[in-house]
LUMVEXKE-854091 format. One line per field, with one value per residue: residue in one letter; x, y, z of N, C-alpha, C in turn; residue number from 1. Coordinates in steps of 0.001 Angstrom, whole numbers, plus 500000, padded with zeros to 6 digits. Each point is the difference from the previous one (the first is absolute). Layout:
N
lovo = A; ...
n_X = X; ...
n_Y = Y; ...
n_Z = Z; ...
ca_X = X; ...
ca_Y = Y; ...
ca_Z = Z; ...
c_X = X; ...
c_Y = Y; ...
c_Z = Z; ...
gunu = NUM; ...
***
This chain:
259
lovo = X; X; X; X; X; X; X; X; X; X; X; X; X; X; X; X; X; X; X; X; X; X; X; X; X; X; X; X; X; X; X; X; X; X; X; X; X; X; X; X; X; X; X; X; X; X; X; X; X; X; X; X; X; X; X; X; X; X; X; X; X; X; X; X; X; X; X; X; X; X; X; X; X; X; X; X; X; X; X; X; X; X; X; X; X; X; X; X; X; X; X; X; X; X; X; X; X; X; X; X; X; X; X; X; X; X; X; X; X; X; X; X; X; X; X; X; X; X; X; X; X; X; X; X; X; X; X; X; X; X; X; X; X; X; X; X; X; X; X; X; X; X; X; X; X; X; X; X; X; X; X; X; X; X; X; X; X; X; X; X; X; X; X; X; X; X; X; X; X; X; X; X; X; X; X; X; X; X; X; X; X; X; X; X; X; X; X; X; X; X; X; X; X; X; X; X; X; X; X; X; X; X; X; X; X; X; X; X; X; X; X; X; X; X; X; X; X; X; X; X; X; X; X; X; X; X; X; X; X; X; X; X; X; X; X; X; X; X; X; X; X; X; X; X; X; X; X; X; X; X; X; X; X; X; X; X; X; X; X
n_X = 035548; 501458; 500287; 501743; 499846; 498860; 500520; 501354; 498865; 499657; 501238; 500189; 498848; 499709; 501537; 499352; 498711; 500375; 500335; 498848; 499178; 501458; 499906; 500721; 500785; 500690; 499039; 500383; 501300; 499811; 499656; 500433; 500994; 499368; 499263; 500959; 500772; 498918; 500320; 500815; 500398; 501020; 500307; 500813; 499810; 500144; 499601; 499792; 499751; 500294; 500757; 500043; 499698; 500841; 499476; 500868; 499771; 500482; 500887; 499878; 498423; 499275; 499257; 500879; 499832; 500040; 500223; 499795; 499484; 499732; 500578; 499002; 500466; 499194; 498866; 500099; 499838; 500152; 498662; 500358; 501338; 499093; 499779; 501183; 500038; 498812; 499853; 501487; 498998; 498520; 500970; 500957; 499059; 499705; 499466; 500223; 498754; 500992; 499093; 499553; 501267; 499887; 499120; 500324; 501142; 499491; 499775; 501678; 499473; 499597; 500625; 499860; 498815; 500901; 498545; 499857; 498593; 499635; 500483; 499320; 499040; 500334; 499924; 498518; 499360; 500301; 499378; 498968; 499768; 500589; 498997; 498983; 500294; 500334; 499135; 499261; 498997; 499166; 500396; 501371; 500132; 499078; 500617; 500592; 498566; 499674; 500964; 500193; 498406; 499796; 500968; 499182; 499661; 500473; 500973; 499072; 499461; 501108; 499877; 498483; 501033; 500454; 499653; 501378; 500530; 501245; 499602; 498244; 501373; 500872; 498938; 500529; 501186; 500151; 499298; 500042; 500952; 499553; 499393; 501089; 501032; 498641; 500101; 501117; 499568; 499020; 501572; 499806; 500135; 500628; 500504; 500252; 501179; 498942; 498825; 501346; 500685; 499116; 499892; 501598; 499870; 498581; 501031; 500035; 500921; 499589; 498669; 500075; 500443; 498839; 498864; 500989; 499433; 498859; 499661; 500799; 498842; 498641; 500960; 498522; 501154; 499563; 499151; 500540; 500985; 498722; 499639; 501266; 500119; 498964; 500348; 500610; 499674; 499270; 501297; 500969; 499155; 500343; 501189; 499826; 498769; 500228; 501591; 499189; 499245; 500283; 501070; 498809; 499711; 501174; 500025; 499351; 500308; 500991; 499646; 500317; 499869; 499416; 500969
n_Y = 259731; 499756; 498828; 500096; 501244; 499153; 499060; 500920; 500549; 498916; 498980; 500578; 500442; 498999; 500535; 501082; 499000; 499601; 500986; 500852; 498575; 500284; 499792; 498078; 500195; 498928; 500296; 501657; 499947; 499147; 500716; 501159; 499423; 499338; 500940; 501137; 499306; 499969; 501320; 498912; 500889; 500058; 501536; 499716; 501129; 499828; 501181; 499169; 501240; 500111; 500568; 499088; 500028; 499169; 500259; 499005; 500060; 499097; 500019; 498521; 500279; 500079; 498988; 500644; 499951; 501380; 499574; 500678; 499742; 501299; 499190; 500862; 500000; 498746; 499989; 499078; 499396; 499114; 500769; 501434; 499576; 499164; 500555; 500301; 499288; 499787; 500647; 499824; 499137; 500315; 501391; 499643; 499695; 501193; 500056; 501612; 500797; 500764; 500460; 498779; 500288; 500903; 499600; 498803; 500286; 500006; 498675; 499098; 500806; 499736; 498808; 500207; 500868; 500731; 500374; 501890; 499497; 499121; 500731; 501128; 499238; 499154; 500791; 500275; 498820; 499913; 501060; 499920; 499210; 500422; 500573; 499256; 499194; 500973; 499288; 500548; 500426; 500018; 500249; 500239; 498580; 500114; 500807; 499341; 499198; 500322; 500407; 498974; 499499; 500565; 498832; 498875; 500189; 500376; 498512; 499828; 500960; 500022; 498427; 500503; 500812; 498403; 499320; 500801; 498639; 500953; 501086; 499160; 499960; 500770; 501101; 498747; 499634; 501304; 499612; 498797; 499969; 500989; 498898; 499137; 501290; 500353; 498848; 499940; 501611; 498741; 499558; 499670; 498753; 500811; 499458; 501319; 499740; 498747; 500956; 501183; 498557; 499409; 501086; 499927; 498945; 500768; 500963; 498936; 500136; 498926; 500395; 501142; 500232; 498958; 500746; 500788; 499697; 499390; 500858; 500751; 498648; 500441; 500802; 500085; 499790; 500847; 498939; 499129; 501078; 500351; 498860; 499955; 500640; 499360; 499096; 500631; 500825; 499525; 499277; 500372; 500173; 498973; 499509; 500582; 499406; 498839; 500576; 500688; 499206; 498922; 500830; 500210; 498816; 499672; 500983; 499528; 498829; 500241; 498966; 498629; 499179; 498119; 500295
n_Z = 254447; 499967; 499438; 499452; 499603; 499433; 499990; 499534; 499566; 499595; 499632; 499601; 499348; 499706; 499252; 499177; 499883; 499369; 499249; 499455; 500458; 499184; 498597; 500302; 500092; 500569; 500826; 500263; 499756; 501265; 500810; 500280; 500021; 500743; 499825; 499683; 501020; 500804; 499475; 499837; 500617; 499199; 499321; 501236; 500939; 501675; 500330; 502048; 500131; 501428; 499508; 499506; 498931; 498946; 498672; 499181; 499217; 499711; 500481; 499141; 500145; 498943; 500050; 499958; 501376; 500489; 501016; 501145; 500941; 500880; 501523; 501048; 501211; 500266; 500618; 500365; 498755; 500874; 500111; 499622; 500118; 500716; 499513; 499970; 501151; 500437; 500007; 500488; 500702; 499909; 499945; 501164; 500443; 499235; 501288; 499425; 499422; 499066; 499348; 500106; 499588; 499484; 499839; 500033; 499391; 499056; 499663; 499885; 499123; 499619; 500757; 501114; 499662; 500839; 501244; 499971; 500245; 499318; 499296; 500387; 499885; 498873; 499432; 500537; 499183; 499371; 500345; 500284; 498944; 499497; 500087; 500148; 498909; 500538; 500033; 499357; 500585; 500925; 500664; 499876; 500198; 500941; 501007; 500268; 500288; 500726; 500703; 499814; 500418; 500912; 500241; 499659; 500679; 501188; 499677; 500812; 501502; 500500; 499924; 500455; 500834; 500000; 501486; 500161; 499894; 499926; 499288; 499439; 499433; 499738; 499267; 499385; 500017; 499685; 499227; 499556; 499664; 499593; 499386; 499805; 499766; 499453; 499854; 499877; 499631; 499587; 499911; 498661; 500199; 499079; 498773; 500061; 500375; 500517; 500227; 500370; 501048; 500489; 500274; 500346; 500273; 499713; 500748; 500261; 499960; 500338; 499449; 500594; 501705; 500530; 498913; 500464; 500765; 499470; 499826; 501222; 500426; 499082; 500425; 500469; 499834; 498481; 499829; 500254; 499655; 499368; 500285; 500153; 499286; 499867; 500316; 499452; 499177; 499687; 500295; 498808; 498823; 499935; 500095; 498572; 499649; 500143; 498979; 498800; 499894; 500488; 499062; 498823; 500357; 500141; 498985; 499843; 500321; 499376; 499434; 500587; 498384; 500094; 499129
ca_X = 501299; 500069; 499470; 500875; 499607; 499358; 500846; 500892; 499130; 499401; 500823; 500539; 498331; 499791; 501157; 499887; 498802; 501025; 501443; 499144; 499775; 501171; 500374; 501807; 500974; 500353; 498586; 499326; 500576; 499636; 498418; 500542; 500400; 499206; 499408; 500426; 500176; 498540; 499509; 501189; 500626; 500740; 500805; 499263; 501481; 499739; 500747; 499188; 500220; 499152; 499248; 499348; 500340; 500459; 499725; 499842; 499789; 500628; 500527; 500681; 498677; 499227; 499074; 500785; 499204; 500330; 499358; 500211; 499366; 500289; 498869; 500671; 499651; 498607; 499398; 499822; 498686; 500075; 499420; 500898; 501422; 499793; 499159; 500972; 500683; 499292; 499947; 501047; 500303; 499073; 500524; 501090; 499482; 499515; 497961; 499114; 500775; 500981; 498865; 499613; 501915; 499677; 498522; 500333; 500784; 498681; 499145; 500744; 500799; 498720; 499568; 500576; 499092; 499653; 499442; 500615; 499270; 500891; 501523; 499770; 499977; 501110; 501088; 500236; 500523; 501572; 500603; 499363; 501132; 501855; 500215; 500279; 501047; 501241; 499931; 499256; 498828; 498522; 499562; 501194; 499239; 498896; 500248; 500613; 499457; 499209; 500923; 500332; 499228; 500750; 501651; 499709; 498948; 501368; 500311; 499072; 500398; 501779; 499902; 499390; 500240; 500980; 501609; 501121; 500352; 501231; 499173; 499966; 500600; 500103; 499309; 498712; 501229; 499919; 498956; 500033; 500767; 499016; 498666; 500042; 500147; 498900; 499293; 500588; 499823; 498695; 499743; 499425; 500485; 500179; 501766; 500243; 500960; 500287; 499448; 500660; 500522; 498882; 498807; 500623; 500250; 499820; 500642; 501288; 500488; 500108; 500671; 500947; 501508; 500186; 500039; 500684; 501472; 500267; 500878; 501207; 500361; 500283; 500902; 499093; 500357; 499492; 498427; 499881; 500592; 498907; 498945; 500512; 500065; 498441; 499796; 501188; 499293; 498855; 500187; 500518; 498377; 498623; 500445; 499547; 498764; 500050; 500750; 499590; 498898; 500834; 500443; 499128; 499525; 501033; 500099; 498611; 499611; 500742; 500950; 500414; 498862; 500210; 500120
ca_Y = 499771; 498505; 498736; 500217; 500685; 499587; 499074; 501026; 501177; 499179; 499663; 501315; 500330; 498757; 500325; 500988; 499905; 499201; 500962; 501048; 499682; 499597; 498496; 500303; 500451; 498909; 499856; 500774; 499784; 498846; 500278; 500804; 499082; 499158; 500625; 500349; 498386; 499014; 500480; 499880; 500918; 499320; 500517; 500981; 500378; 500045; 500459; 500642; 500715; 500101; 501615; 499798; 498505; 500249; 499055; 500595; 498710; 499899; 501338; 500287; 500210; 501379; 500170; 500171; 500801; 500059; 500653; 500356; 500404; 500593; 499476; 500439; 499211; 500382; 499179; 498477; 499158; 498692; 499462; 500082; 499406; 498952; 499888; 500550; 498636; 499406; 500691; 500356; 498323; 499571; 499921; 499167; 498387; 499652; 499968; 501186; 500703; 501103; 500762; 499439; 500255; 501364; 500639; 499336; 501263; 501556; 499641; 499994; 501623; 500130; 499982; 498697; 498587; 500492; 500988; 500414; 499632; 498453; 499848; 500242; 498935; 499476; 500900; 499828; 498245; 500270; 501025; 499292; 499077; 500355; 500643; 498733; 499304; 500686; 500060; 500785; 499557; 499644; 501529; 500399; 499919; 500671; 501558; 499217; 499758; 501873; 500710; 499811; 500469; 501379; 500158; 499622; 501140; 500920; 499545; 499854; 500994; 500847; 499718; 500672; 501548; 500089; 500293; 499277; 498846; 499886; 501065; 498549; 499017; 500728; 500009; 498877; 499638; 500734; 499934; 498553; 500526; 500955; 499369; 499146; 501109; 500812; 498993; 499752; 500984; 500007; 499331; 498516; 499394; 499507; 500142; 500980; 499666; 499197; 500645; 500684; 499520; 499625; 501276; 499902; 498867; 500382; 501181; 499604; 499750; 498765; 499151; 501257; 499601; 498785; 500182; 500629; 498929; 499187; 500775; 499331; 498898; 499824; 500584; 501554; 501804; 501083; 500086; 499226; 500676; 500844; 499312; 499927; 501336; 500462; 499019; 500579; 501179; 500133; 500127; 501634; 500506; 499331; 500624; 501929; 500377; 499726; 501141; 501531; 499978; 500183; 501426; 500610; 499981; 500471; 501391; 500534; 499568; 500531; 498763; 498907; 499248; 499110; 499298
ca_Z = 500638; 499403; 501132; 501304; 501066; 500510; 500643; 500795; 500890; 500942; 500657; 500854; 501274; 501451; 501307; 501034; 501332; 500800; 501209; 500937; 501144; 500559; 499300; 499968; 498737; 499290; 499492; 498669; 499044; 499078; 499361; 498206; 498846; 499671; 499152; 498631; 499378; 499932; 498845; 499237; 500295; 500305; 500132; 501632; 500983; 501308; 501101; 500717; 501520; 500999; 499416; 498669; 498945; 499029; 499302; 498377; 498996; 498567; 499924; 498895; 498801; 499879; 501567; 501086; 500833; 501499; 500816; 500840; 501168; 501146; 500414; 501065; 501221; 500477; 501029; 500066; 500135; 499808; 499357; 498531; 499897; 499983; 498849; 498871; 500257; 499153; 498823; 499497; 500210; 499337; 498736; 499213; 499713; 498904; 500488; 499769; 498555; 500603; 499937; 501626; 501145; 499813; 500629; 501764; 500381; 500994; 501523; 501052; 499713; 501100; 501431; 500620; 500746; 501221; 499951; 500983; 501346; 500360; 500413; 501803; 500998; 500236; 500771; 501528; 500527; 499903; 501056; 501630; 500143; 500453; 501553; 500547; 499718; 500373; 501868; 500473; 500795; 498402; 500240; 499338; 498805; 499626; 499544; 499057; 498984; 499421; 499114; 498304; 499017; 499299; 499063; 498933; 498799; 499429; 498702; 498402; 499103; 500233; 498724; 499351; 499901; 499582; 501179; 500051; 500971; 501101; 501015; 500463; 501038; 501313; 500810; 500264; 501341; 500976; 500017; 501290; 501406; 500816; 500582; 501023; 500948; 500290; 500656; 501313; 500727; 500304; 501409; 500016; 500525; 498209; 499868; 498734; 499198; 499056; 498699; 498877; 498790; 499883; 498687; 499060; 499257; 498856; 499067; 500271; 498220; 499736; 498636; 499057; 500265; 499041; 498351; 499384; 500442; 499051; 498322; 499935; 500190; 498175; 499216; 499610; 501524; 499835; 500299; 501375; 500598; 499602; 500754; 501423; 499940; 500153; 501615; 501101; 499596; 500839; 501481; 501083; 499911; 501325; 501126; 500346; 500316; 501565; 501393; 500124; 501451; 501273; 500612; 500164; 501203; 501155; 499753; 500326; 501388; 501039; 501041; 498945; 499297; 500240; 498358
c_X = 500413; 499748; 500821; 499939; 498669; 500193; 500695; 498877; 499364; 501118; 500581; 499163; 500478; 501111; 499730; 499096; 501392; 500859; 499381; 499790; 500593; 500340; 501728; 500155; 499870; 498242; 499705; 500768; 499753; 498146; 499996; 500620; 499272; 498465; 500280; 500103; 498853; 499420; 500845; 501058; 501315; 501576; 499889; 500968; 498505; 500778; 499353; 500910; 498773; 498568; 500146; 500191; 500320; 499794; 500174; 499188; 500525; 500985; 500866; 499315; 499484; 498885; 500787; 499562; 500627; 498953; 500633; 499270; 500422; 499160; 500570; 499846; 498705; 499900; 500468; 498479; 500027; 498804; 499733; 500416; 498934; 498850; 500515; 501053; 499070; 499441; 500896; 500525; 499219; 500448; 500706; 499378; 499114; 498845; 500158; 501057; 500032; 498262; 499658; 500597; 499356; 499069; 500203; 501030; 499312; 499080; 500702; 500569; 498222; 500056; 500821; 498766; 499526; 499866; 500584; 499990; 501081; 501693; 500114; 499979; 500943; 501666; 499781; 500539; 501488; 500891; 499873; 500747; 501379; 499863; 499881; 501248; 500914; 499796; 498544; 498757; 498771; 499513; 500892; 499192; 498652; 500528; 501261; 499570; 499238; 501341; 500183; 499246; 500037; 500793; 499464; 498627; 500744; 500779; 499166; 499507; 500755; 499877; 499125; 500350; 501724; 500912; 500875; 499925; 500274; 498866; 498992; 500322; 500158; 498768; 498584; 500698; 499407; 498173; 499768; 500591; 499531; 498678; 500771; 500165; 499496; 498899; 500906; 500054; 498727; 499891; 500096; 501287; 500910; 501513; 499884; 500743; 499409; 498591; 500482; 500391; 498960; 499272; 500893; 500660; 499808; 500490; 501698; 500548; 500185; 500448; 500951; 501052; 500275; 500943; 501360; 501639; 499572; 500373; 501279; 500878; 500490; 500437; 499965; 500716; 499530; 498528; 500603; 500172; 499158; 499445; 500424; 499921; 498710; 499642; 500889; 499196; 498824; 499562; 500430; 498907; 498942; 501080; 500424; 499024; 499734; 500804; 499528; 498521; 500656; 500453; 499241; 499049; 500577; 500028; 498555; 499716; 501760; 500912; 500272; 498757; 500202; 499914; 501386
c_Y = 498554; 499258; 500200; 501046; 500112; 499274; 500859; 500328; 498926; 499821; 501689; 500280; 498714; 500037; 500959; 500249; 498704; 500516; 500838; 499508; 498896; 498626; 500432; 500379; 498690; 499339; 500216; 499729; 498093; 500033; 500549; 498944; 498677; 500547; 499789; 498150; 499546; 500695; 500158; 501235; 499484; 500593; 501651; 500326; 500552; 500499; 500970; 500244; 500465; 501451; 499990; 498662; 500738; 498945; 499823; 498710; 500292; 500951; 500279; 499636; 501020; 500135; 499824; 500524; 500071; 500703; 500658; 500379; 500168; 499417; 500480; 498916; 500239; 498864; 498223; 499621; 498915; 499055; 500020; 499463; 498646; 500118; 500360; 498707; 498967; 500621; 499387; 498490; 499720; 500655; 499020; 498678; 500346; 500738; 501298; 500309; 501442; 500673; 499634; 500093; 501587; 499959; 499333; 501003; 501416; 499942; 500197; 501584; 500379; 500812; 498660; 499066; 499868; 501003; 500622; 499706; 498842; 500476; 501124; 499157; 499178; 500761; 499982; 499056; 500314; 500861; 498628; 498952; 500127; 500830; 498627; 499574; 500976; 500520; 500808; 499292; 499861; 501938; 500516; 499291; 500730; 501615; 499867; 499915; 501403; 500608; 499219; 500049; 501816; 500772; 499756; 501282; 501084; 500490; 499966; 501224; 500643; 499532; 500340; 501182; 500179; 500951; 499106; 499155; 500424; 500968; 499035; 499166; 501211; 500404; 498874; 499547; 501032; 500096; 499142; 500480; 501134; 499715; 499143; 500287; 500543; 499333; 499566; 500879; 500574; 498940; 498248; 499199; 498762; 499979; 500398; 499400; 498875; 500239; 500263; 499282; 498791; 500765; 500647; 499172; 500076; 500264; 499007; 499310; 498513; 499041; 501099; 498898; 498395; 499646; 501021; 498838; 499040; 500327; 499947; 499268; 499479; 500703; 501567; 501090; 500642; 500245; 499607; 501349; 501226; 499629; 500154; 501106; 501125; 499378; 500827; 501414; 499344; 499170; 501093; 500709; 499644; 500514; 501490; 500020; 499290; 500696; 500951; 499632; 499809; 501157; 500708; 499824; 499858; 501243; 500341; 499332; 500467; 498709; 498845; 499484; 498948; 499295; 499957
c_Z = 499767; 501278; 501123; 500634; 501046; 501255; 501054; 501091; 501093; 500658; 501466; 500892; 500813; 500653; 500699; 500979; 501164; 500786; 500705; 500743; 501503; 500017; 499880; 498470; 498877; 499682; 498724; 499026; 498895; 499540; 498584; 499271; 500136; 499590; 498855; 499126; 499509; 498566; 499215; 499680; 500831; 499456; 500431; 500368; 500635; 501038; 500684; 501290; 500584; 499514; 498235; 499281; 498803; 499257; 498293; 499245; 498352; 499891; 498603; 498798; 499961; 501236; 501126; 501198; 501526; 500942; 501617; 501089; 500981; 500890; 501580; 500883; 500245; 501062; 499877; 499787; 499263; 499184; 498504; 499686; 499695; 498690; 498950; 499602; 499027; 498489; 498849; 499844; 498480; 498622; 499545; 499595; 498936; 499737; 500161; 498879; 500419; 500115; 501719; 500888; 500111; 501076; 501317; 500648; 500247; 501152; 501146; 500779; 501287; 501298; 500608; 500371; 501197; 500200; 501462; 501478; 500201; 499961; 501011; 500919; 500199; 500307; 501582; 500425; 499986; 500886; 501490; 499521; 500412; 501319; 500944; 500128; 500272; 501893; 500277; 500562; 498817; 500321; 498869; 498353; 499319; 499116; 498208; 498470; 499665; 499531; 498929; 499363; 499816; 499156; 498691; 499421; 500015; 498775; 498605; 499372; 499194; 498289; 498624; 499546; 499224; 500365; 499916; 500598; 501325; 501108; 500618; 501367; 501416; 500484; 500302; 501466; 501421; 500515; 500905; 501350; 500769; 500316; 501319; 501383; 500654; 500769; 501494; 500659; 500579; 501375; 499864; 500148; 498894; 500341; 498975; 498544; 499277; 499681; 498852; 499065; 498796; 499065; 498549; 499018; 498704; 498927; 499825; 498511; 499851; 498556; 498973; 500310; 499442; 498999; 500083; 500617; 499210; 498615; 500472; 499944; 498686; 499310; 499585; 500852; 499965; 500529; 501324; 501285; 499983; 500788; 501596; 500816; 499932; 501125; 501157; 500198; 500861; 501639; 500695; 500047; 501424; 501624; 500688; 500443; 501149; 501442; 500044; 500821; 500792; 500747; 500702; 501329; 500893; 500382; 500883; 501335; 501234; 500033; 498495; 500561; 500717; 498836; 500266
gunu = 1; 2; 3; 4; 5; 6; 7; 8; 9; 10; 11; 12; 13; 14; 15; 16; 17; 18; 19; 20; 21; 22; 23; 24; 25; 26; 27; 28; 29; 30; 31; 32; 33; 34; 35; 36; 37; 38; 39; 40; 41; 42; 43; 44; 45; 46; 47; 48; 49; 50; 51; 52; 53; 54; 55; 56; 57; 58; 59; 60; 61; 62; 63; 64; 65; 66; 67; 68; 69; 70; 71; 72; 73; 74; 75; 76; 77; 78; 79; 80; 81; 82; 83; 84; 85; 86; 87; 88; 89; 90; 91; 92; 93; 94; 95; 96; 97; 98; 99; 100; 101; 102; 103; 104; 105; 106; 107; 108; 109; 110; 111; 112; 113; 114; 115; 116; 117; 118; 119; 120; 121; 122; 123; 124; 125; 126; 127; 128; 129; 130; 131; 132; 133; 134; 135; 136; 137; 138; 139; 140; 141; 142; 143; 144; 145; 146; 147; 148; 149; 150; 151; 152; 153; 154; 155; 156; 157; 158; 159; 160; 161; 162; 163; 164; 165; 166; 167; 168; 169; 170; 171; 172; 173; 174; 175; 176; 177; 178; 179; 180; 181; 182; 183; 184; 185; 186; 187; 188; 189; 190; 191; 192; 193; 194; 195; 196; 197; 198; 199; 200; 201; 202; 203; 204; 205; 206; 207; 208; 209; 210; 211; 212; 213; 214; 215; 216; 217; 218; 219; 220; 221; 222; 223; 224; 225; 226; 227; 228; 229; 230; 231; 232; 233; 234; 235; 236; 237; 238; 239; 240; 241; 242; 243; 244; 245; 246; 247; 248; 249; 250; 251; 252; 253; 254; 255; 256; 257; 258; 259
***
């Protein structure tokens, strides 16, 4: 295969571990052409949306070459993004050759590095945290931190079995919320609500919504407005699954909740 398409395939793969794991728009797009640059590739057309990249080289030689990738919405992982960042530094300064750009790029295709136990746990931290910080007690914190660690192996399965996001979210939402419930019906002496809201945090679209007002910000409507729009989808996602428990135990105990 010639050198530039060589080049093309590297340059595209590293946009696309970039957008899968919810790198901006304007990221991926100067990553791809500063690629293609550092290996002297330097007559290009670039063009990335939120759900793919488009890419040509030479378009008026015989090694002429295009490419295209379909890339869906997937998870945030930041620690990707940050090794694709460097990766993509140490090309431009000179220091890996496309063969060494290749194989550091398969590594990065890996794993995040983190193992399931540790991002459970820290998912609890994170639940008991914001339940705190949103009024709750060290009790509220305690139950808090078990539902999210729940939420989180939850997810990981859902993700092994390659469940939908949105299904996920509702029933990971309604999940929390019927533990917290279930516990205040055991009598204890908790504030439901800022469990709920505390064990779901999880599931909450943060750097989606971020990253898609900042594509608008840069001009991206189209991704920007993809993005807004999966953040919108999966709050309405997390607040079904929090009203449909609810109902449900209203339904079943006769009376209103204290949420």
């Amino acid at each position: 295969m010639p050198q530039s398409k060589e080049v093309l395939n590297l340059a595209v793969s590293m946009g696309e571990e970039l957008l899968k794991n919810g790198g901006e728009i304007y990221r991926v797009q100067e990553t791809v052409c500063r690629v293609m640059e550092a290996y002297d590739v330097w007559d290009y057309n670039v063009f990335v949306v939120t759900n793919g990249i488009f890419a040509t080289v030479h378009e008026e030689r015989e090694d002429a070459g295009s490419m295209v990738r379909y890339i869906p919405l997937g998870d945030i992982n930041l620690d990707k993004i940050a090794r694709i960042n460097q990766l993509s530094r140490e090309i431009c300064q000179g220091n890996c050759s496309l063969k060494d750009a290749n194989k550091r790029l398969n590594a990065c295709r890996q794993g995040s590095g983190v193992r399931d136990v540790t991002l459970v746990f820290a998912c609890g931290i994170e639940s008991a945290g914001f339940c705190f910080l949103l009024g709750g007690q060290l009790i509220d914190s305690l139950f808090s931190f078990l539902l999210g660690m729940m939420l989180q192996a939850f997810l990981l399965m859902g993700n092994r079995r390659s469940v939908s996001k949105f299904i996920l979210n509702i029933l990971g939402s309604a999940m929390v919320t019927a533990g917290s419930l279930m516990l205040f019906h055991l009598g204890l002496d908790i504030q439901s609500d800022r469990i709920i809201i505390g064990g779901i945090i999880v599931l909450m679209p943060g750097v989606a919504l971020v990253t898609g007002i900042r594509d608008l910000f840069n001009g991206d409507y189209l991704s920007g407005g993809i993005r807004m729009m999966d953040a919108l989808l999966t709050g309405i996602c997390i607040a079904a699954g929090v009203g449909a428990a609810v109902k449900v135990f209203q339904l079943l105990g006769g009376g209103a909740l204290p949420i």
